[in-house]
Legacy VTK file of the C-alpha trace (Angstrom):
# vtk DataFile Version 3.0
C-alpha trace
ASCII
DATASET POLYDATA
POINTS 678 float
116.689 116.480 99.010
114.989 118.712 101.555
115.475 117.199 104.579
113.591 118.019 107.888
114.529 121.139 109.635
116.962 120.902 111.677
116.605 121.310 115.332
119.901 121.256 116.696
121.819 124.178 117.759
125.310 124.654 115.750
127.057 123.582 118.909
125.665 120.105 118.596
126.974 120.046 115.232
130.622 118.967 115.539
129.563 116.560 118.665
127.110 114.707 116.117
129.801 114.863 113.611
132.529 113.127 115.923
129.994 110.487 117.011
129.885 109.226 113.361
133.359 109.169 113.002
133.981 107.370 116.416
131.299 104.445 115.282
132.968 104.271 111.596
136.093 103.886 113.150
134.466 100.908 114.945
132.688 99.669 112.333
135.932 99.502 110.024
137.575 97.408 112.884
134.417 94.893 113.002
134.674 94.855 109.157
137.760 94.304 109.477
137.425 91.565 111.963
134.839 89.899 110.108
137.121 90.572 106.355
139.738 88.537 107.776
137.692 85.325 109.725
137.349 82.270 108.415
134.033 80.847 106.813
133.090 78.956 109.617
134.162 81.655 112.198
132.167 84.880 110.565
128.944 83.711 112.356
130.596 85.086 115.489
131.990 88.279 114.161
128.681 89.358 112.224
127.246 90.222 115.684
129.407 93.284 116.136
129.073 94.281 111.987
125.325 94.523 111.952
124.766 96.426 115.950
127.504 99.002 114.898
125.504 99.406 111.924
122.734 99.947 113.120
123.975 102.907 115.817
125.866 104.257 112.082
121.908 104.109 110.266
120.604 106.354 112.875
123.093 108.907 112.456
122.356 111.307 109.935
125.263 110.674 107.146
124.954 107.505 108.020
123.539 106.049 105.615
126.166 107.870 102.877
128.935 106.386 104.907
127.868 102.866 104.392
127.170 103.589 100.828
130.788 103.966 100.476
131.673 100.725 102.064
129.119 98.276 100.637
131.814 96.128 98.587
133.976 96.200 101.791
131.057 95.165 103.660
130.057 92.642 101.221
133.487 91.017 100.457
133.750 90.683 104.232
130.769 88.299 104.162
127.762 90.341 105.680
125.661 88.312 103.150
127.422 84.928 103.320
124.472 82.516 103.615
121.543 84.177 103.115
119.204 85.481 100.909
120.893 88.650 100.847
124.064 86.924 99.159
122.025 86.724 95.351
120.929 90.046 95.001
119.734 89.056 91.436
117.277 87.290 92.854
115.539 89.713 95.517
111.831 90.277 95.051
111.240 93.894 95.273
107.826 93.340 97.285
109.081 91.662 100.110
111.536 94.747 101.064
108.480 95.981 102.637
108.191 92.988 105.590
112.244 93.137 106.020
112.193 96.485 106.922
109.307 96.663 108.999
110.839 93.402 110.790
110.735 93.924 114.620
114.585 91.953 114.299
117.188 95.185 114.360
119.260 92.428 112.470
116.872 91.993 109.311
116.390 95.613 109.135
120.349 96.515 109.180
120.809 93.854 106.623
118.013 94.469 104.188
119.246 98.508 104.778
123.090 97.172 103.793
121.485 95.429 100.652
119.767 98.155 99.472
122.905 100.526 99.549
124.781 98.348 98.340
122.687 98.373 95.061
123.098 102.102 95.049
126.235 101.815 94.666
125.806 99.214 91.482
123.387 101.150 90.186
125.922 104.218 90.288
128.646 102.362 89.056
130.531 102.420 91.798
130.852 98.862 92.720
131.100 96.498 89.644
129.079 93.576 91.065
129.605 90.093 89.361
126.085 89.040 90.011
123.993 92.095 88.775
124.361 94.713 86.408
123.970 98.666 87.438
120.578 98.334 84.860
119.377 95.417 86.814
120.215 97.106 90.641
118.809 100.726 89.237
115.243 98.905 88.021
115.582 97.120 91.140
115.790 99.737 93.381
113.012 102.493 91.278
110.469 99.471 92.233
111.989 99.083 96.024
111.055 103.102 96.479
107.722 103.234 94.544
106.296 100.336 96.467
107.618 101.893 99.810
107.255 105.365 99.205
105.625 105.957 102.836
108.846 106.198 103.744
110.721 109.010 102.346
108.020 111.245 104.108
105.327 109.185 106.697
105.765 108.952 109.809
106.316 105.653 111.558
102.917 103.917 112.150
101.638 102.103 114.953
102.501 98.567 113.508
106.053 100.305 113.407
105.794 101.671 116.767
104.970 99.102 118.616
107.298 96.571 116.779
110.317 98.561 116.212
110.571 101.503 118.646
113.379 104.146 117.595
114.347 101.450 115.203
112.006 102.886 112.324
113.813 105.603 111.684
116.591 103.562 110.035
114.488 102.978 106.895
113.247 106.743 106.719
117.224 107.654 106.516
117.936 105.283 104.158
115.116 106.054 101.422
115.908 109.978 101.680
119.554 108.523 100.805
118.040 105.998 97.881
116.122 109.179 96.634
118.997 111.558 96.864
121.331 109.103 94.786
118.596 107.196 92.121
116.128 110.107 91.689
112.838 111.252 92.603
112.128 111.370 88.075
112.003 107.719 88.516
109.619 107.424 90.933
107.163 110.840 90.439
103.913 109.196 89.341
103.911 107.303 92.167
105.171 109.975 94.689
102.194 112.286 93.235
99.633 109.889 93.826
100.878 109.201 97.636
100.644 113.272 98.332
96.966 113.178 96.527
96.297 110.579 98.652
97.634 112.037 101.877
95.841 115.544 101.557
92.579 114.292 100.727
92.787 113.424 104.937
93.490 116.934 105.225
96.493 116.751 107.685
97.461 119.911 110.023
101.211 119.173 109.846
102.019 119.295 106.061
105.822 120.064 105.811
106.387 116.910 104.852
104.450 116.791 101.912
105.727 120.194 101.043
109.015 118.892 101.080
108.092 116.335 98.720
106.114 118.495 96.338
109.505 120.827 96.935
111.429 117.636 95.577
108.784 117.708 92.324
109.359 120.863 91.346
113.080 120.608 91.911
113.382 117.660 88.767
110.943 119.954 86.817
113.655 122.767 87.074
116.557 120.676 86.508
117.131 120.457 82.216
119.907 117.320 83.577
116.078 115.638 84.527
114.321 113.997 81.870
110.702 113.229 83.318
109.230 111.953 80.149
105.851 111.124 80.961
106.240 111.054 84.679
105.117 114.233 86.456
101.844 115.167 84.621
99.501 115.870 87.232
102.348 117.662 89.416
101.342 120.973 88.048
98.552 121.618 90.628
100.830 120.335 93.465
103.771 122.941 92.654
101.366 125.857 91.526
99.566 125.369 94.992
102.846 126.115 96.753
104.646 128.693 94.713
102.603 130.248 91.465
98.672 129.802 92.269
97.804 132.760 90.676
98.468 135.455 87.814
100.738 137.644 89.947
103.147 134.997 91.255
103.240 132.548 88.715
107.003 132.985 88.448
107.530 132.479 91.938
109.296 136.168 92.157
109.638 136.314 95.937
107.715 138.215 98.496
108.881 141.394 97.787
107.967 141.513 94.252
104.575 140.457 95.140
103.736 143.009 97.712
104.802 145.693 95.305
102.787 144.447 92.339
99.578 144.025 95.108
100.150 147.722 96.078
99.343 148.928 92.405
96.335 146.351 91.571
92.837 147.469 90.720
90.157 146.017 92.395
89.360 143.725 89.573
92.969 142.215 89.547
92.741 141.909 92.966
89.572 139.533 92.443
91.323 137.605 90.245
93.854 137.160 92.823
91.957 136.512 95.571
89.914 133.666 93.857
92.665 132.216 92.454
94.233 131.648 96.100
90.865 129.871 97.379
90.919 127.936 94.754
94.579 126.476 94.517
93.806 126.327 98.649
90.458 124.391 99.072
91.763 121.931 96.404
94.830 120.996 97.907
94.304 122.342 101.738
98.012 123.726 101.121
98.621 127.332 101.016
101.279 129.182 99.399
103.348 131.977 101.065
102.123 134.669 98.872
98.239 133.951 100.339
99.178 135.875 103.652
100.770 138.714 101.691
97.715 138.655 99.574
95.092 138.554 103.205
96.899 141.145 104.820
96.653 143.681 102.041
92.746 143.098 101.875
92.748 144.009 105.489
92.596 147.527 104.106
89.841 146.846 101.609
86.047 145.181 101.324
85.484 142.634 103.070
83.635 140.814 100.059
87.153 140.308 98.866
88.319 139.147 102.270
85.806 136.433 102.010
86.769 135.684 98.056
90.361 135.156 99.350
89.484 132.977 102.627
86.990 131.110 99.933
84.316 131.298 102.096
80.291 130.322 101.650
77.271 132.312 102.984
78.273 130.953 106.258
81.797 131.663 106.259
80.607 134.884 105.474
77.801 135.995 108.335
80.662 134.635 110.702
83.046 137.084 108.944
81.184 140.000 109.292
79.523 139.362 112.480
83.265 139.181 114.073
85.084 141.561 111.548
87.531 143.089 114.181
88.441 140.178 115.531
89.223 138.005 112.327
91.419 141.174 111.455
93.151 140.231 115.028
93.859 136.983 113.913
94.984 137.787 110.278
97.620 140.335 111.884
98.979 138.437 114.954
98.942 135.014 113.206
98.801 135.050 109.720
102.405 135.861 108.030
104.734 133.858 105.163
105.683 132.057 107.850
102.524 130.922 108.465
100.684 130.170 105.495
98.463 127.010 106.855
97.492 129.689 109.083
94.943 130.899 106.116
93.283 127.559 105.496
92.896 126.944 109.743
91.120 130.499 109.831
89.121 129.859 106.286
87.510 126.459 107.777
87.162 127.920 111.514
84.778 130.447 110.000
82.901 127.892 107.781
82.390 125.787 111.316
80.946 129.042 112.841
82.151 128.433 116.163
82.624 131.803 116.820
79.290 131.841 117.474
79.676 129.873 120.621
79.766 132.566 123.250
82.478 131.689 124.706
84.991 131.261 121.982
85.660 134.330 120.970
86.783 136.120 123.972
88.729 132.767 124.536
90.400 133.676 120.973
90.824 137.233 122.236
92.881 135.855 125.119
95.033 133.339 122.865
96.041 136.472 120.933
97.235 138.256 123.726
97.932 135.069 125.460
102.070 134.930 127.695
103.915 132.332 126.561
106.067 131.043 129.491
109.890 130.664 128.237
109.571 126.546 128.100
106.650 126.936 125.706
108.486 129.641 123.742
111.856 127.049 123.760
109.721 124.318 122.805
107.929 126.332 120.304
111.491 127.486 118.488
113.056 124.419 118.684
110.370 122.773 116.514
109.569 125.289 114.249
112.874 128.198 114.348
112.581 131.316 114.811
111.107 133.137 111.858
108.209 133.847 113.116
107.251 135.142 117.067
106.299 131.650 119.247
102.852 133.274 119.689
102.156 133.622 115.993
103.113 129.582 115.770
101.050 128.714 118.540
98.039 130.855 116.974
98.698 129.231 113.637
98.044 126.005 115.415
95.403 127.182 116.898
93.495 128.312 114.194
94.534 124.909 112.477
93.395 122.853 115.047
90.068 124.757 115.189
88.979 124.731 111.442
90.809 120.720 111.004
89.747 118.918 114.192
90.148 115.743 112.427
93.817 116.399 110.708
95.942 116.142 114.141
98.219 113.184 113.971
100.088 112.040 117.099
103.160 112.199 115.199
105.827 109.093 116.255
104.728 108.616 119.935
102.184 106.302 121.644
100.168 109.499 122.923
96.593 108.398 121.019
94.654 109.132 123.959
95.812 112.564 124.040
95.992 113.406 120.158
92.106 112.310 120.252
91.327 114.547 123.662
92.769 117.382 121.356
90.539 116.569 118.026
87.677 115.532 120.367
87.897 119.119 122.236
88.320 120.689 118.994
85.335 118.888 117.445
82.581 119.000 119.508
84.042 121.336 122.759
86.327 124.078 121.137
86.280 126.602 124.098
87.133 123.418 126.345
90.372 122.925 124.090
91.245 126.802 123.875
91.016 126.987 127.888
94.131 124.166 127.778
95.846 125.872 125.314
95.881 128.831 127.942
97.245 126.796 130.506
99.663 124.822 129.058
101.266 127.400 127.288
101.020 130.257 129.663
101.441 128.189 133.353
103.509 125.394 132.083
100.488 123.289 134.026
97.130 121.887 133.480
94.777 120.355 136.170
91.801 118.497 135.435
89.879 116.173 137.922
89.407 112.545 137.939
86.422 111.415 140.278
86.170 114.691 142.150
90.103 114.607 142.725
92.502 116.952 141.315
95.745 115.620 139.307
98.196 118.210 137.740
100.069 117.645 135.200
103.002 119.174 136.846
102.974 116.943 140.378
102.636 113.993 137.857
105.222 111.730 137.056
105.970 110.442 133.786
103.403 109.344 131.255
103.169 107.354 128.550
105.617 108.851 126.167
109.668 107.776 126.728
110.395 111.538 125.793
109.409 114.637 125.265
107.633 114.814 121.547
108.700 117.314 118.928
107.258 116.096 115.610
103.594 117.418 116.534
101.590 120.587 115.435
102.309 123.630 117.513
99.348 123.286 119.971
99.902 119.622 120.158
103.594 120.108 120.843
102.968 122.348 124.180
99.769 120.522 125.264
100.267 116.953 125.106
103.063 116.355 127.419
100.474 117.567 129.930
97.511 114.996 128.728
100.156 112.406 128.444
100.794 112.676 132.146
97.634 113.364 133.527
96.405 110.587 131.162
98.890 108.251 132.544
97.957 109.015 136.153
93.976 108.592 135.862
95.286 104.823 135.118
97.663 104.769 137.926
94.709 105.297 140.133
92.765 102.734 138.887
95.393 100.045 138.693
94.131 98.223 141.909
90.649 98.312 140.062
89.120 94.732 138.515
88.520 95.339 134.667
89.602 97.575 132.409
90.769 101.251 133.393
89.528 102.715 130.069
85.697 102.169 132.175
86.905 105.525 134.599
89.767 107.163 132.643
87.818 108.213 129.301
84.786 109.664 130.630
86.782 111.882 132.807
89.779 112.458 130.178
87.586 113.342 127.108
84.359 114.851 128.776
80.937 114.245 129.941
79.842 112.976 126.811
81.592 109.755 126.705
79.158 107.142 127.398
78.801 105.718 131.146
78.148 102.634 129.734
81.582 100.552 129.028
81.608 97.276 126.814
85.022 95.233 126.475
85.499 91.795 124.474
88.823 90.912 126.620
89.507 89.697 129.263
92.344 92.232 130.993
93.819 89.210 133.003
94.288 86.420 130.786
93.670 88.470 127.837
91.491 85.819 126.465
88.251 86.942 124.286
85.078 87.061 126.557
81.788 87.091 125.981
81.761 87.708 122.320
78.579 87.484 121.599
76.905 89.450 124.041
79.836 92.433 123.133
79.071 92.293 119.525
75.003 92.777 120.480
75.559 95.758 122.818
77.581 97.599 119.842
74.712 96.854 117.271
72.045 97.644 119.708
73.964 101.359 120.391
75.286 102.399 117.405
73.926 100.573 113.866
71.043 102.618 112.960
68.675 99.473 111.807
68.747 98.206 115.763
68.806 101.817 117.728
65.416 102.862 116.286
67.707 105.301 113.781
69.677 107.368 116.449
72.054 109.141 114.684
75.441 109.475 116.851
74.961 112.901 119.011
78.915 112.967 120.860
81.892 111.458 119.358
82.394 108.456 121.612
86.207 107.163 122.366
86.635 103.748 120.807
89.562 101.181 121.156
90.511 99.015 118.056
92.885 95.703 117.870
95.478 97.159 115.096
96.072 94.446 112.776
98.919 94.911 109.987
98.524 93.587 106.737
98.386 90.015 107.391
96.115 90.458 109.756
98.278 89.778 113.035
97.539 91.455 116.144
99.626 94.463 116.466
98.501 96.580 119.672
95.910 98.816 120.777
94.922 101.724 119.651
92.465 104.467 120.452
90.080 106.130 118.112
86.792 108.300 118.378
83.871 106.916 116.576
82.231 109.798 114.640
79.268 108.584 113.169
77.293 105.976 111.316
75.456 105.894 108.425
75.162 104.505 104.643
77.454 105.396 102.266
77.041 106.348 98.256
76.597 102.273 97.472
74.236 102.152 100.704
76.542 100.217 102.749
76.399 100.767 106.439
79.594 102.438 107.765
81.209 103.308 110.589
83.239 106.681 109.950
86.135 107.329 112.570
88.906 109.735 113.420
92.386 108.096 113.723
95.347 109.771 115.313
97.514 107.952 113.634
98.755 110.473 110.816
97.542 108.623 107.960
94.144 106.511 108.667
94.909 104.547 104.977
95.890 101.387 106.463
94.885 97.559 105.461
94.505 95.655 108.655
94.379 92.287 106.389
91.527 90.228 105.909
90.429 92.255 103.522
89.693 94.882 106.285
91.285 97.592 103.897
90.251 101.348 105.883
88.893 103.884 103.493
89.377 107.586 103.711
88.022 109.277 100.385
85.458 107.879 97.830
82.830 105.962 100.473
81.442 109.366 102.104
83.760 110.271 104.300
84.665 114.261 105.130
88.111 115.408 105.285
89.870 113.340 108.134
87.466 110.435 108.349
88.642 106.739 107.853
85.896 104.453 107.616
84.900 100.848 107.208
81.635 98.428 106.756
79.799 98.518 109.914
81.120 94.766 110.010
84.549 94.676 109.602
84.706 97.852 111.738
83.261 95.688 114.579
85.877 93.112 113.776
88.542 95.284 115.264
86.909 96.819 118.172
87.545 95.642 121.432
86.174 98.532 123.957
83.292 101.347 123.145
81.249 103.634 125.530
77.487 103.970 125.451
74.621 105.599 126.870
73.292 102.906 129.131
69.535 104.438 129.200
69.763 104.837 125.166
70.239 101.034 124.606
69.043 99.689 121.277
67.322 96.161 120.586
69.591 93.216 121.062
67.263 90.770 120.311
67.137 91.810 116.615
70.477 91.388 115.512
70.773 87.805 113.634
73.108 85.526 115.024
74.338 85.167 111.081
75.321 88.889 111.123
77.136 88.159 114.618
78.817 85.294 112.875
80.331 86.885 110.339
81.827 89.223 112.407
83.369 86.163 114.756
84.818 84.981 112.044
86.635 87.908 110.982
87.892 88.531 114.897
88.954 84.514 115.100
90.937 85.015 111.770
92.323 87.873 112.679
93.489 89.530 116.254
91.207 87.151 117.782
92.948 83.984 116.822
95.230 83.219 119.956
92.791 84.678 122.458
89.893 81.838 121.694
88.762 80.263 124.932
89.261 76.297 124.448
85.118 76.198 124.998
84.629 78.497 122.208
87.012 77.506 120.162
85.586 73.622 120.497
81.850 75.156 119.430
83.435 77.037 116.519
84.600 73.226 115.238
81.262 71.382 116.252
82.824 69.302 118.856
LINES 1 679
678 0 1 2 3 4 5 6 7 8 9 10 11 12 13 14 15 16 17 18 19 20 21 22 23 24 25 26 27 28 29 30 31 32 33 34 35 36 37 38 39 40 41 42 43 44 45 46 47 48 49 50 51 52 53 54 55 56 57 58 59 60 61 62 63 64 65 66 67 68 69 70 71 72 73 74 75 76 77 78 79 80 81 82 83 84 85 86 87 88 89 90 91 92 93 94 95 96 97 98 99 100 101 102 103 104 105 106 107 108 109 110 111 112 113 114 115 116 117 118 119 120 121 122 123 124 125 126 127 128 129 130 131 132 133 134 135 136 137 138 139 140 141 142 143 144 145 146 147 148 149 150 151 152 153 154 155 156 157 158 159 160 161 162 163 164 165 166 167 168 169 170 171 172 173 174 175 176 177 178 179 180 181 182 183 184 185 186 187 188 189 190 191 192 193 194 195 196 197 198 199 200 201 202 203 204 205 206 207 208 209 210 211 212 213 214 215 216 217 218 219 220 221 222 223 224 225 226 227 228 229 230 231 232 233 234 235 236 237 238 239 240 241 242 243 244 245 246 247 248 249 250 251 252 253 254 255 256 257 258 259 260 261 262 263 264 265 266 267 268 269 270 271 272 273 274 275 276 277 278 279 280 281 282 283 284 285 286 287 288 289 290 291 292 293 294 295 296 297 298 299 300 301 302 303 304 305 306 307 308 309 310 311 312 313 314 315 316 317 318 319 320 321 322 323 324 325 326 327 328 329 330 331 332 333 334 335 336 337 338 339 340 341 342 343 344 345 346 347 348 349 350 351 352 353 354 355 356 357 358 359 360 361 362 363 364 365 366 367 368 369 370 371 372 373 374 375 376 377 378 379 380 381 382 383 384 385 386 387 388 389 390 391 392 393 394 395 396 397 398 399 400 401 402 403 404 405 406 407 408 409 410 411 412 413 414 415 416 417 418 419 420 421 422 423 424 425 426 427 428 429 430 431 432 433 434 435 436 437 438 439 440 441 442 443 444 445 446 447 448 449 450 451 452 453 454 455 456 457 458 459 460 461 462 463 464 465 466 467 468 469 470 471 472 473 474 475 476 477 478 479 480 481 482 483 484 485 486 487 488 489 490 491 492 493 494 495 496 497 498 499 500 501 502 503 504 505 506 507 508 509 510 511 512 513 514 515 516 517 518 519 520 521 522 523 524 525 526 527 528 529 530 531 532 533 534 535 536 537 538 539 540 541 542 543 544 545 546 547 548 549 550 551 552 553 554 555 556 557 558 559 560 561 562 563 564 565 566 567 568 569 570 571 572 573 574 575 576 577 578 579 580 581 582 583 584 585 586 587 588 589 590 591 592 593 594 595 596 597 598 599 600 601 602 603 604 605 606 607 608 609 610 611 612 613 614 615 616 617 618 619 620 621 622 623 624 625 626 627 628 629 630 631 632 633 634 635 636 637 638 639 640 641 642 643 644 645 646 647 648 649 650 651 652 653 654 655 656 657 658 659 660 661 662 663 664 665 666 667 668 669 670 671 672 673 674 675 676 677
C-alpha cells in the first residue's frame, strides 16, 4: 500500500528501527510472563501484554510484528475470558465502538483480534475455532464497514476520547488492507472517495493514495475484481489518463513532447478533456500543469478551456492576464497539480477584482520565506518542488476552496475556521497573514485595542506543532493557535463565556456583538433554554427575521454528539447561511473544520453534505435539529427578529432533541421536574 510520505530524515531511520526491536524484546518477555502464569494469576500479567502493545501499534511495523505473534499471543491467554476468546462469534459491526473505545485496553485487544484473524485468514495460524474462510469473510466486512480508517483522519469524537491513541487503528487497517486486499473491499472504498470529494477537500493525498491503491488491483492479472471496481474508471483516469494524449499514463516527458507537435484542434481536445476529468472529481492529474504551461504561449480562449472556466472565470482571466501567467509559472508544476483547480475556482470567485488582492498576490509570489517556514514547508511536503511554489499552491487552494480546509488531527477549530472565514468573505485579510507568518515567523493582531503576538505568546491550544495540514494552514496556524489561546487567557478572570470577546476580535468585525449561550460555564448546567432557542429563531430562521438572508458568516459552537448521541465536546463551526432546500425544508448550511462534515450525531441528527442544496464544503441540517446541537451563536443585536412568533411546539421539539441528546445530564432539577409534570 502507499503509505503517507514519510517525513523523517534517513538518520531517524535506524533509531525508529531499534525502538521496535527494544519494545518486541519486551513484549516477548511479558508474553512470556503471561505464557507461563497460571489461570488465576494471568489477570496480573495481562497489564504489561496489552501497554507494551500498545507502544508496539504505534510504531510503524508494528502492527506486522504482532501479526507474526498472534498464536503466541493467544496461547498465552490475551483472550482468556472475554469476548475476544470465541472469535467465531464476533459481530463485525461492533468493531467500530471497540476501536473507537476511549479504554487503550479495548482498543489493543480488539487490534490483537483482528490480526490475529489475518493470520487465519492467511493460513498462517490453524485456529481450532474458525476456519481461514470464516476469519477472511470476517475481516472483508470488519474493513468495509470501517473504511474511514485506512485514509480519514481521526475525528473529533476520536480526538477528544482517544488522543494519540487513534492512530493505532489507522496502522492496523493499512496492515489488514496490505495482507486481505483492497479487491475485496473496492465497491465500498469507491463509494467512500465519491463521498469524500463531493466536500471538495484541499488536502487530497489521501484519497489519491487510495484511488493509487484502485488502480494498483486493476493492474495486477494475480487480482480478480469480478464485479467490484466498476465505477473506478473515472477515479483512476482523473489521476493518470484524463485525456487522449495520456491515456497510457506515458510519463511527463512523453507528454510534453507529444504537446509540442499538437495542432490547435488537438490541443482543444486536450484542454477540455482536463476540465472535465477536473471539475468532476476536483482532482487534477500531473499532466494538467504540463498541459497549462504550454498554453501560456498560446490563446487565451484555450487557457480558459483548460482552467474550465465560465464567462466569469473568463473577464477575470483576461482582465488580469499577466498576472494569472505569474501564478501558472511560479506555482503551478507536476508537483503541484491541485494548484490548477485552486487557480480555476479563484477566478470563478472573481476576487481579483477586490483591489487589494491582487497586488497582495503579487507580493505572495515574490513573497521570502524565512528558513522555519521553508523547514516546515519540506518536512511536510519534500522537496520536489521550491517551498514558495507549495505555499502558493496553498494559496491558490485556499482562495478558490474556502470551505475544503480541514484542521487535520489537532484541536485547532478556531483557527482552521479564521482561515476559511478570511478566505470566504475577507481574502486580502487572509493573504496579509500568509505574509507574515511565512515571511516574519510572527503575526500580531489586537484584542480590545491591545496588541498580542504570536511570537511573545506562550503555548496554545495544540500539544505540538501540526504537520498534517495544507501548506498555508501548516505555517499559519501555529500563530492563530497561540494568539487564539491568549485572547482567552485574558479573559479568564471574566464571568461567562470567553467566546463573548475572543471571536469578534479573532475572526473580524463581522461577528455579531450580540452573544447567546445555553450553558452555564460554571456548573455547566443548561440555562435558560427557552429564551436561547428564541434569540436563534428570531436572528437567523428566515420565517421570524422578516426574510434576512445571512450577510457575514457568523462563528457558531455545536455540542458534538457521536452516534449514540452522547455528548462528545465542543466544537466550533461558521454558520453560512439559511434557507430551504430542494424538498423545501428549512436548513441551516455550515462549514465544519473537521475534515469530513459526514457525521451522524445520533438521534437521527444524521449531517448532510451533498443532495439537500448544499455547495461544495457545506454540511447541513433541518433548521431544528441544527438548533439541537448549538450551544453559543453571535448576532447583530440591532437586527433582532420576532421572538414572540416562534411556537412554543417548535421550541419543544427542539428541547426534546437537546434533553435526549447532549443535554441529558445538564437538566436543572426545576426543569427537569416541568419536563415530567411534577
Amino acid at each position: 500500500m502507499t503509505t503517507p510520505r514519510d517525513t523523517t530524515s534517513s538518520n531517524d531511520a535506524p533509531a525508529a528501527s531499534d525502538k521496535l526491536a527494544g519494545l518486541l524484546k519486551k513484549l516477548d518477555d511479558a508474553i512470556n510472563l503471561l505464557y507461563d502464569a497460571r489461570d488465576f494469576a494471568k489477570p496480573g500479567k495481562l497489564p504489561r501484554v496489552l501497554d507494551t502493545a500498545r507502544r508496539v501499534l504505534m510504531q510503524e511495523g508494528g502492527c506486522a510484528a504482532l501479526d507474526e505473534r498472534s498464536q503466541r499471543l493467544e496461547d498465552a491467554g490475551v483472550f482468556l475470558g472475554s469476548d475476544w476468546a470465541t472469535p467465531q462469534y464476533l459481530v463485525p459491526s461492533l468493531t467500530t465502538h471497540a476501536l473507537k473505545s476511549a479504554d487503550p485496553n479495548t482498543v489493543v485487544i480488539e487490534a490483537l483480534s483482528e490480526l490475529r484473524l489475518v493470520a487465519v485468514a492467511k493460513g498462517d495460524y490453524p485456529h481450532a475455532l474458525i476456519s481461514a474462510e470464516q476469519a477472511h469473510h470476517y475481516l472483508t466486512q470488519v474493513m468495509a464497514l470501517n473504511l474511514w480508517l485506512l485514509f480519514g483522519a481521526p475525528s473529533e469524537a476520536e480526538r477528544e476520547t482517544q488522543g494519540r491513541l487513534a492512530q493505532v487503528p489507522r496502522h492496523l487497517f493499512r496492515h489488514l488492507a496490505e495482507r486481505i486486499g483492497y479487491e475485496h473491499i473496492i465497491d465500498r472504498l469507491i463509494d467512500e472517495i465519491w463521498r469524500i470529494l463531493q466536500q471538495r477537500p484541499i488536502q487530497v493525498e489521501p484519497v489519491k493514495q487510495m484511488i493509487t491503491q484502485i488502480a494498483i488491483c486493476q493492474a495486477n492479472p494475480e487480482i480478480d475484481l469480478g464485479a467490484s471496481g466498476q465505477g473506478a474508471d473515472r477515479l483512476v483516469s482523473s489521476l493518470f489518463g484524463p485525456t487522449r494524449a495520456c491515456r497510457e499514463d506515458p510519463g511527463i516527458v512523453v507528454y510534453r513532447e507529444r504537446l509540442s507537435s499538437m495542432d490547435s484542434a488537438a490541443l482543444q481536445g486536450e484542454a477540455t478533456g482536463f476540465a472535465r476529468a477536473m471539475h468532476d472529481t476536483g482532482l487534477v492529474s500531473a499532466y494538467h500543469p504540463v498541459l497549462l504551461r504550454h498554453l501560456l504561449d498560446h490563446s487565451d480562449h484555450l487557457l480558459a478551456e483548460a482552467l474550465g472556466l465560465s464567462s466569469t472565470g473568463r473577464d477575470c482571466l483576461l482582465c488580469y492576464r499577466e498576472l494569472v501567467s505569474a501564478l501558472i509559472r511560479g506555482g503551478v508544476h507536476p508537483a503541484t497539480p491541485q494548484a490548477v483547480y485552486g487557480l480555476s475556482l479563484m477566478l470563478e470567485r472573481g476576487i481579483l477584482y477586490q483591489p487589494p488582492v491582487a497586488p497582495a498576490m503579487w507580493r505572495q509570489l515574490g513573497l521570502t520565506l524565512s528558513e522555519w517556514s521553508e523547514a516546515r514547508l519540506n518536512l511536510a511536503f519534500g522537496e520536489a518542488i521550491s517551498p514558495r511554489a507549495r505555499l502558493l499552491e496553498g494559496v491558490m487552494c485556499m482562495l478558490g476552496q474556502p470551505l475544503g480546509v480541514g484542521q487535520g488531527n489537532n484541536p485547532t477549530c478556531q483557527s482552521a475556521r479564521a482561515l476559511s472565514m478570511w478566505a470566504y468573505n475577507d481574502p486580502d485579510y487572509l493573504l496579509q497573514m500568509v505574509a507574515w507568518a511565512a515571511r516574519d515567523d510572527e503575526i500580531i493582531m489586537h484584542f480590545e485595542g491591545q496588541p498580542i503576538s504570536s511570537m511573545e505568546s506562550i503555548g496554545g491550544v495544540a500539544q505540538s506543532l501540526p504537520m498534517d495540514l495544507d501548506p498555508v494552514s501548516l505555517i499559519v496556524v501555529p500563530h492563530l493557535d497561540r494568539i487564539y489561546a491568549e485572547m482567552g487567557r485574558r479573559c479568564v478572570d471574566r464571568e461567562g463565556d470567553p467566546h463573548r470577546w475572543v471571536n469578534p476580535e479573532f475572526h473580524g468585525w463581522w461577528s455579531g456583538r450580540g452573544f447567546r449561550i445555553n450553558v452555564d460555564v460554571a456548573s455547566g448546567q443548561l440555562d435558560d433554554l427557552d429564551d436561547f432557542l428564541r434569540h436563534f429563531y428570531a436572528s437567523y430562521h428566515p420565517y421570524y427575521n422578516g426574510n434576512q438572508p445571512l450577510i457575514h458568516p457568523q462563528p457558531a459552537g455545536i455540542a458534538v454528539t457521536d452516534s449514540a448521541a452522547r455528548f462528545i465536546g465542543w466544537h466550533a463551526i461558521t454558520v453560512l447561511r439559511v434557507s430551504l432546500d430542494p424538498s423545501d425544508v428549512m436548513r441551516v448550511y455550515f462549514y465544519n473544520p473537521n475534515n469530513d462534515s459526514g457525521q451522524d450525531w445520533g438521534e437521527e441528527v444524521k449531517v448532510s453534505t451533498a443532495g439537500n442544496g448544499e455547495r461544495s464544503g457545506e454540511a447541513s441540517l433541518p433548521f431544528e435539529q441544527f438548533a439541537s446541537r448549538l450551544y453559543i451563536f453571535h448576532y447583530d443585536p440591532l437586527e433582532r427578529g420576532e421572538l414572540a412568533e416562534i411556537t412554543q411546539e417548535e421550541l419543544d421539539r427542539v428541547t426534546g432533541y437537546i434533553h435526549r441528546s447532549w443535554g441529558a445530564d445538564r437538566v436543572p432539577p426545576t426543569d427537569l421536574q416541568a419536563d415530567q409534570g411534577l
